[in-house]
C-alpha positions in Angstrom: -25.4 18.6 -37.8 -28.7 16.6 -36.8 -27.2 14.6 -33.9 -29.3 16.1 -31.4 -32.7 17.1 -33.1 -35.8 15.0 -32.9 -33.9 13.3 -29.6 -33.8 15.4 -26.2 -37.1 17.4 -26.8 -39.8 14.3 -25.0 -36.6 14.1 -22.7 -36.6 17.4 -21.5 -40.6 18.2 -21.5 -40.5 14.4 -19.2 -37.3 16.2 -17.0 -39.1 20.1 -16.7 -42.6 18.9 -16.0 -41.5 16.3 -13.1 -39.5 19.6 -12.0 -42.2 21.5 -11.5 -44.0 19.7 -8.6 -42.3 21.9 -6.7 -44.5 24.7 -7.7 -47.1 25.0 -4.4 -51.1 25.0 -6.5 -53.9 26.8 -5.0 -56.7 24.0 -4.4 -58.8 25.4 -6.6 -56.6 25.5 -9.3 -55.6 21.8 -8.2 -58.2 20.4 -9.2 -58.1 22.0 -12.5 -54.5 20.5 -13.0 -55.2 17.1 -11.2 -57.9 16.7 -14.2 -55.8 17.8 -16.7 -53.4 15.1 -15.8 -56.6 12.7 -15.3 -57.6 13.4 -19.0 -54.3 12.9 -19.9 -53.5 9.6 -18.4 -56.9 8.4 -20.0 -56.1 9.7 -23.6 -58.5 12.2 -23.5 -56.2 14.8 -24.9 -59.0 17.3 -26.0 -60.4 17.1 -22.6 -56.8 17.6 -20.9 -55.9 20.1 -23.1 -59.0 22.2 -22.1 -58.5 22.0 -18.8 -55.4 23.4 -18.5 -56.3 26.3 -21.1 -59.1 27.2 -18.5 -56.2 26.9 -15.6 -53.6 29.7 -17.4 -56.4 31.2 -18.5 -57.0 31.8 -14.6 -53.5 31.8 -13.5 -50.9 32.0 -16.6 -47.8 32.0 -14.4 -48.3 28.3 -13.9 -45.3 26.5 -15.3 -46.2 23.2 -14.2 -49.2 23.6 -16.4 -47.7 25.3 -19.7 -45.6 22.3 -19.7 -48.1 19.8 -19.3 -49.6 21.8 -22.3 -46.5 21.8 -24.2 -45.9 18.0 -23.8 -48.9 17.4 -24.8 -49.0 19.7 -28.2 -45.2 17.9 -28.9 -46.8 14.3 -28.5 -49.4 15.3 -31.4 -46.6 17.1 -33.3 -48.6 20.7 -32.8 -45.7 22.9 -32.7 -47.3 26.1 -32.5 -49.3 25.1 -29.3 -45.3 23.8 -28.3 -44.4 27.4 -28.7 -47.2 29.7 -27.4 -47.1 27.3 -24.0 -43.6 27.7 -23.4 -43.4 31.0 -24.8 -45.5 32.4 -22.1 -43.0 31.2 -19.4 -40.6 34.3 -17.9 -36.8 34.3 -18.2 -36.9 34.9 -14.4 -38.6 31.3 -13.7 -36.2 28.8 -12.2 -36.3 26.7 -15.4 -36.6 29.2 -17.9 -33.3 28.2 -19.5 -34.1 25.0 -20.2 -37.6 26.0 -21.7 -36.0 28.3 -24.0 -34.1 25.5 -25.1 -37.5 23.6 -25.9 -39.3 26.9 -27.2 -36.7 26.9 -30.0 -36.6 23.8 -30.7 -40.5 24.2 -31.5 -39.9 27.5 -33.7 -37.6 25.8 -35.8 -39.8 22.9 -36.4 -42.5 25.7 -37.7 -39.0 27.1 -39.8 -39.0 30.6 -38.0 -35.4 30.6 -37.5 -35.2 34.0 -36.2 -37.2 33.2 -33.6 -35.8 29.7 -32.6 -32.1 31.6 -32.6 -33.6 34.5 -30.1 -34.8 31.4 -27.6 -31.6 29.9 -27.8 -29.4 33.0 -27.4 -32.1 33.8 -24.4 -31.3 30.4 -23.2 -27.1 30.8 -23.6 -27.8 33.5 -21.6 -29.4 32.3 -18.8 -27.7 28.9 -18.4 -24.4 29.7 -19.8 -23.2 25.9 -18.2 -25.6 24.2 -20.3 -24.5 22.9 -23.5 -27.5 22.6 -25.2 -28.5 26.4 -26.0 -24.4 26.3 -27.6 -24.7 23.4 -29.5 -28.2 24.5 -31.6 -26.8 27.8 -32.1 -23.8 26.2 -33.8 -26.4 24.5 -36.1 -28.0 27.0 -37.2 -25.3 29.2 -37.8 -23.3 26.3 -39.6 -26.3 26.0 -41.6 -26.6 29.3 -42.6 -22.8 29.7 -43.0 -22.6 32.7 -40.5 -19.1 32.2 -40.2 -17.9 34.9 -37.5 -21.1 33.9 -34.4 -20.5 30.0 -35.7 -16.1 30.1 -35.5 -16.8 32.3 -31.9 -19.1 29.6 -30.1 -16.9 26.7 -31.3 -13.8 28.1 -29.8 -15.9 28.6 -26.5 -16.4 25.2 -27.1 -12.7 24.4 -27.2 -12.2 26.9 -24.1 -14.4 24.6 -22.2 -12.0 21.9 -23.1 -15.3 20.4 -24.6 -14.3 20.3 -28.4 -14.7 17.0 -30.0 -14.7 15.3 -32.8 -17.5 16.9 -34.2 -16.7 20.9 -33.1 -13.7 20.3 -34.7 -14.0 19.6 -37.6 -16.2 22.8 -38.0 -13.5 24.9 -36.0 -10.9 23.6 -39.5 -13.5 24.0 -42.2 -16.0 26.7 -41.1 -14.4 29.3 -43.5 -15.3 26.9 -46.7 -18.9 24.8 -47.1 -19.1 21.6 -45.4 -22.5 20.2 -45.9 -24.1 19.2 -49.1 -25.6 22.2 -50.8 -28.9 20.6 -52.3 -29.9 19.2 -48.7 -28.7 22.4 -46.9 -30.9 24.8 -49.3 -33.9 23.4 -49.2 -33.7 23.8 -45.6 -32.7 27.8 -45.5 -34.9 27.8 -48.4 -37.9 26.8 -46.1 -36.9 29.1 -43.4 -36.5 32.0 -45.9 -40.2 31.1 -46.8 -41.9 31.4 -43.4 -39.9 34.5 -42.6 -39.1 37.2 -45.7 -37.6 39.3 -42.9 -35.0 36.4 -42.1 -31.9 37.9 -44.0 -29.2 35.3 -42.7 -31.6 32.2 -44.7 -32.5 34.5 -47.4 -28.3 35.3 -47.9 -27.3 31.3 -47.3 -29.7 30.0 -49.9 -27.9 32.5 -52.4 -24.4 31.4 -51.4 -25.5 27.7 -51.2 -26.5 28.7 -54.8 -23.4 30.0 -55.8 -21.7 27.0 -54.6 -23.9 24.5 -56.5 -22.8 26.8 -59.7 -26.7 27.9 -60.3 -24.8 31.4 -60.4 -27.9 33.4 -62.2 -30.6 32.4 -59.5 -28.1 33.2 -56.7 -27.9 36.8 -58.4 -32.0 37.0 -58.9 -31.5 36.0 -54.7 -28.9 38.6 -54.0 -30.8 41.2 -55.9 -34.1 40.9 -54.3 -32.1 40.7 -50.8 -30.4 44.2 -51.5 -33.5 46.1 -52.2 -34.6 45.4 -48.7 -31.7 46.2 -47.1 -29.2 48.0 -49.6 -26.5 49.3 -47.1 -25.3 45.2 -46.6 -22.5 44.0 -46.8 -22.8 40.4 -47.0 -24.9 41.0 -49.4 -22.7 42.8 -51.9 -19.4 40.9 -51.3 -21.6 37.9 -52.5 -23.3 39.6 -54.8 -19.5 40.2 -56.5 -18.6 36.7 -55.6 -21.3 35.9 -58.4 -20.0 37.8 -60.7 -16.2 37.2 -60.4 -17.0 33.2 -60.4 -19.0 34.2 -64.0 -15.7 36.3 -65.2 -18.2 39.7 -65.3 -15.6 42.0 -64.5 -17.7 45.0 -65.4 -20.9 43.8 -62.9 -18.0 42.9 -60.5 -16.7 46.8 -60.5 -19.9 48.0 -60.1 -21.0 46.4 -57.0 -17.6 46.9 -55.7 -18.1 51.2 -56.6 -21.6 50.8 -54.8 -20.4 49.0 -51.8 -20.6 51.1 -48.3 -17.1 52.4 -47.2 -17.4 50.3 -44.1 -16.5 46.8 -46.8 -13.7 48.1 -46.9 -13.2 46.5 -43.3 -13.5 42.9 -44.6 -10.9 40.9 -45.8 -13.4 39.4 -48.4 -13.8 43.3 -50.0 -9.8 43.5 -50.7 -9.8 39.3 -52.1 -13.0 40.5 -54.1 -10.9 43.5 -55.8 -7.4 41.1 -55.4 -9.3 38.5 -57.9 -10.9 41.2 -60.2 -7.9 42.9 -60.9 -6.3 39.7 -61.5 -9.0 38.7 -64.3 -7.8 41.9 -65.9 -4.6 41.3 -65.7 -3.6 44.1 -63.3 -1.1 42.2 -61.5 0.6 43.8 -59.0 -3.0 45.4 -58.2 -4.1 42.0 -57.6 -1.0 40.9 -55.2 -1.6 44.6 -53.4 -4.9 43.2 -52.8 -4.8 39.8 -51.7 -1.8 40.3 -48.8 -4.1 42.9 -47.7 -6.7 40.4 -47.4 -4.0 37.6 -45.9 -3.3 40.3 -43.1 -6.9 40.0 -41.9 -7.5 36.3 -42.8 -3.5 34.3 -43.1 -5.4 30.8 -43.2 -7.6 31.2 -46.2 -6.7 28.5 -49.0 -8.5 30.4 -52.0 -6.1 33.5 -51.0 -3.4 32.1 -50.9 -3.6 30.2 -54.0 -4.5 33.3 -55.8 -1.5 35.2 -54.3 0.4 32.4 -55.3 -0.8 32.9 -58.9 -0.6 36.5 -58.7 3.6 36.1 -58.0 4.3 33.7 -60.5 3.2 36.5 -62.6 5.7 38.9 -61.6 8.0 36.3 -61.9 8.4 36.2 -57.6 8.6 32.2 -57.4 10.2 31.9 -54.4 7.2 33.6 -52.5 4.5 32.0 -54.9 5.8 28.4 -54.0 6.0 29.2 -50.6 2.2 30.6 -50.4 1.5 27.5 -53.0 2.3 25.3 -50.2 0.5 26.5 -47.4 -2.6 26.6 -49.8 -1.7 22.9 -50.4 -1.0 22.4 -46.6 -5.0 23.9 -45.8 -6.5 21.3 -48.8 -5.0 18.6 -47.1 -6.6 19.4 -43.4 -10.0 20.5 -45.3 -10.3 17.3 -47.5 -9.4 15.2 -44.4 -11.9 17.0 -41.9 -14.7 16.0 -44.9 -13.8 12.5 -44.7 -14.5 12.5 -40.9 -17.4 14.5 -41.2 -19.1 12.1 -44.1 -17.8 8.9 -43.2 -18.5 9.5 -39.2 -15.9 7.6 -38.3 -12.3 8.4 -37.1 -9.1 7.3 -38.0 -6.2 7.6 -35.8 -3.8 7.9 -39.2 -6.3 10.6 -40.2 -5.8 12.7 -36.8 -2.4 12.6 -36.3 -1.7 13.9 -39.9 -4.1 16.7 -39.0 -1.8 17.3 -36.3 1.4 16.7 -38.2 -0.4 19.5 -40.6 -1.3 22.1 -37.8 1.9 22.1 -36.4 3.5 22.8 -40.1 0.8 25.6 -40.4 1.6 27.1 -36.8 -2.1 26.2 -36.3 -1.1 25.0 -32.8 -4.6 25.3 -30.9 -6.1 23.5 -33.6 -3.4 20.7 -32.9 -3.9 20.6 -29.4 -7.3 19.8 -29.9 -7.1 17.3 -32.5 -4.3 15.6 -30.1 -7.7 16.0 -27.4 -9.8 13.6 -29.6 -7.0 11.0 -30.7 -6.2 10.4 -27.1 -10.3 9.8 -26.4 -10.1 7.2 -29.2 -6.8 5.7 -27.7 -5.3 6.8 -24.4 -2.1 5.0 -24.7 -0.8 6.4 -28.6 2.6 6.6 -28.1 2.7 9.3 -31.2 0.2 11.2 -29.6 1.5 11.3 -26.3 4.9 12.4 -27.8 3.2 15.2 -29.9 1.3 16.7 -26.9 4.8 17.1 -24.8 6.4 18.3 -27.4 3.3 20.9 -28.3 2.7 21.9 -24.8 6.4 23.8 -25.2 5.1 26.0 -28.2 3.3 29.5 -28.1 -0.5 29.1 -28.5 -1.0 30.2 -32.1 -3.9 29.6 -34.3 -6.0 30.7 -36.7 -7.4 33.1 -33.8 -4.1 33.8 -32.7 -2.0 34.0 -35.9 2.1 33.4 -35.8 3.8 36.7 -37.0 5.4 35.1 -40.1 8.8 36.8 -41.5 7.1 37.1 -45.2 3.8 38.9 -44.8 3.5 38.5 -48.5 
């Protein structure tokens, strides 16, 4: 998730600024630049710095000099000077995508994530071949598990027939957690503190609680989130998420009475209501609940685990085995994506049983791309080979794209 931070920001200040010779100066704002780069080249930073404040103060269109500016702030590690330089550069200028790029990379170094993810959207938008603007967006949208905008730009990803290793293993986990919550909170955490107004931080750091099992702070979290901004969904289906993982069936009902209508929508609302009425014991309720859920969301493990225990109830075994072993099917591909993702490494053994497990699943994208990734480790696997013919005969279903199965339930 850090592969590219720290890295390409010197490279791309060093790549924009020798860019923008092509910019034709004035002579009297020359000179101005000329001794910028003077002071500059002499460590005189203060001196070069001036300079070209007096310049922009005089002509703040120049480019050429808000990235001298900017290169100068990043080589000091002043990231608001980073910002306000590149900030005052137009979308409509030549290299404006690749300075929103930059721009963002500044913000979230000051941990205004809101502002870092509106400069790379900006910059998506105006270089849409660029990978970059993609690639930070899926950080910070892993990070603060917005699962929808993350799952949407790693299947553009795969689109692009640019999906590797990395993209997917996010495209087969990015419904569950997959980075350490103690490391991954203190970073939303510190985001949530230089914006109050960032909702997406303030929600992950109370679902990173709720993972790490500190359930009452994620509540104290969820409640101060829902008196600013009530009408939220998110908010509530964690909020009951809390309270079904502390067996509170009463709290539970409440926040699901006091949800908007529009939860209704979300396959989380109906697994929310599947799992309470299971806790009390209302069984067919609860298997009701969770195939409506599975309609709207067929590869979720927890579901169909619960389903599964749901049926055994009602003394349907058949169906609970068979929804028993998908679930055990989904563990398999998410406890061998976490070993690639930890151990950064790959295995061919590891990626052809995720693609022995997508084809069982019907996940065949997902298989086609893990086939993709063994073949860039090894060109000549005869296994892989064999499993791309034989996949390039089957319909294109995945977890986008689900198979109509004969047992809905």
């Amino acid at each position: 998730m850090r592969s590219w931070r720290g890295a390409v920001l010197v490279w791309m200040l060093s790549l924009l600024l020798g860019a923008s010779c092509r910019y034709i100066l004035g002579e009297s704002d020359e000179q101005f630049f000329d001794q910028a780069r003077q002071f500059a080249a002499a460590n005189r930073f203060v001196e070069a710095e001036t300079s070209l404040r007096r310049l922009l103060a005089r002509e703040p269109n120049r480019t050429d000099a808000r990235l001298l500016l900017g290169k100068l702030a990043h080589d000091r590690n002043d990231w608001a000077t980073v910002a306000a330089a590149f900030h005052g550069v137009s979308d409509s200028d030549p290299m404006a995508g690749s300075i929103r790029v930059a721009e963002g990379d500044a913000w979230l170094k000051l941990n205004r994530a809101v502002l870092a993810e509106d400069c790379w959207s900006r910059a998506y938008r105006l270089s849409p071949e660029d990978p970059q603007p993609r690639l930070r967006l899926i950080y910070l949208y892993g990070l603060q598990l917005r699962r929808e905008p993350w799952m949407k730009l790693l299947w553009e990803l795969y689109d692009r027939n640019q999906a590797g290793m990395r993209e997917m293993v996010q495209l087969m986990i990015a419904s569950h957690v997959v980075w350490e919550a103690d490391e991954a909170v203190r970073e939303v955490r510190r985001f949530a503190a230089s914006d109050p107004d960032d909702f997406h931080s303030r929600r992950a750091v109370a679902e990173y609680l709720l993972l790490a099992g500190q359930i009452p702070e994620a509540i104290r979290e969820l409640e101060s989130l829902l008196q600013a901004h009530p009408n939220n969904v998110e908010a509530w289906l964690a909020m009951v998420e809390c309270h079904v993982a502390r067996a509170d069936n009463e709290s539970a009902r409440k926040c699901l009475d006091q949800m908007p209508e529009s939860a209704q929508d979300d396959y989380r609302f109906w697994k929310s209501q599947g799992s309470l009425a299971l806790l009390d014991r209302r069984v067919d309720d609860s298997v009701s609940d969770f195939a409506k859920a599975l309609a709207q969301a067929p590869f979720d493990r927890e579901l169909h685990h619960k389903i599964a225990q749901s049926l055994r109830l009602v003394g349907d075994f058949d169906s609970a085995e068979r929804h028993a072993q998908i679930a055990g099917k989904l563990a398999k591909i998410h406890r061998l994506c976490h070993s690639l993702h930890h151990e950064r490494s790959s295995s061919k053994a590891e990626i052809l049983r995720l693609v022995q497990l997508c084809e069982e699943l019907e996940l065949i994208e997902e298989a086609r791309g893990w086939i993709k990734v063994g073949l860039e480790i090894d060109r000549t696997d005869t296994n892989l080979l064999v499993a791309q013919n034989r996949l390039s005969e089957l319909p294109a279903t995945s977890s986008r794209h689900p198979p109509v199965w004969e047992d809905p339930q």
